[in-house]
C-alpha positions, -999 to 999 in steps of 0.1 A, spaced: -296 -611 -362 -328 -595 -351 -346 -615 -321 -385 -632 -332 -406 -626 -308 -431 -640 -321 -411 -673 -319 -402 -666 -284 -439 -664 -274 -447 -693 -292 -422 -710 -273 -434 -696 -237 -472 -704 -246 -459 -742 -256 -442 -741 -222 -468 -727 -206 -494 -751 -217 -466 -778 -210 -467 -772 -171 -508 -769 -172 -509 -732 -168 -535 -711 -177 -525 -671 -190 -542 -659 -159 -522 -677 -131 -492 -672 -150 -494 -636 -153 -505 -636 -114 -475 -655 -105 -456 -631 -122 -478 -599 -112 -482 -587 -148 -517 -581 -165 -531 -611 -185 -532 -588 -214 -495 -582 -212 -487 -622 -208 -509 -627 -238 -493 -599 -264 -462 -617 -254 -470 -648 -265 -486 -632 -299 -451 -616 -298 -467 -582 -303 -447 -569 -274 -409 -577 -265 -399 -589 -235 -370 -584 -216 -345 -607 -197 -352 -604 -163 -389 -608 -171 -377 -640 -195 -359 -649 -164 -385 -649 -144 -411 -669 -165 -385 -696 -172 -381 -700 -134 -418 -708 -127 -423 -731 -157 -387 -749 -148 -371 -741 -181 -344 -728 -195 -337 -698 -207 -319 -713 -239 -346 -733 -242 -371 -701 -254 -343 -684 -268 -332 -712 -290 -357 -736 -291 -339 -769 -276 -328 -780 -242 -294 -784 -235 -304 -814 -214 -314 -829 -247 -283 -852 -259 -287 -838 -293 -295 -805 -283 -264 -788 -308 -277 -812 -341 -300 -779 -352 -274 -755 -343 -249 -769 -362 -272 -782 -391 -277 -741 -392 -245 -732 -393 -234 -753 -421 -263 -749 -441 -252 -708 -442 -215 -717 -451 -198 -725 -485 -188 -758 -494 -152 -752 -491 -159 -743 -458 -183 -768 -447 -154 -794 -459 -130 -774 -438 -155 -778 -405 -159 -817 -418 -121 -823 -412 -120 -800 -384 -149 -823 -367 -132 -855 -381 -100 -853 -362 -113 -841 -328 -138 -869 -328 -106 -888 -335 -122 -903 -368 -87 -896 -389 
């Protein structure tokens, strides 16, 4: 599975914009040129974890929050992942993960 960037940045300006930060005091907080910050949020220009790391720190996110696009804070936070995953499988197989589901929930 090759990694979006673009979706990345989009997710890091959203953040950014979140927490009432402007490109410039971002990239100063993080000692990077403006013009770097902003090709990463175009997602013209990969970033790499540490950096990730480091961004998500200042803005008070997670890192699975950029990466995948929900909070694991959020009490439905799997509903997209797993909505995902079914929608790539058979039918016989999403039946299998159905009774799978249904008898750990304990819904025999």
């Amino acid at each position: 599975m090759a990694i979006d960037y673009s979706v990345i940045g989009e997710r890091l300006k959203r953040a950014r914009k979140e927490k009432d930060f402007t490109q410039e005091q971002l990239a100063e907080k993080l000692d990077v040129s403006i013009a770097f910050l902003s090709r990463v949020e175009r997602g013209s220009s990969q970033i790499n974890l540490k950096r990730l790391s480091q961004i998500c720190e200042i803005l008070g996110i997670t890192e699975g929050e950029i990466l995948n696009g929900v909070s694991s804070k959020s009490t439905k936070y799997l509903d997209s992942d797993f909505a995902n995953l079914l929608k790539n499988c058979s039918s016989d197989k999403q039946k299998l993960i159905y009774d799978v589901a249904k008898v750990i929930a304990g819904k025999n």
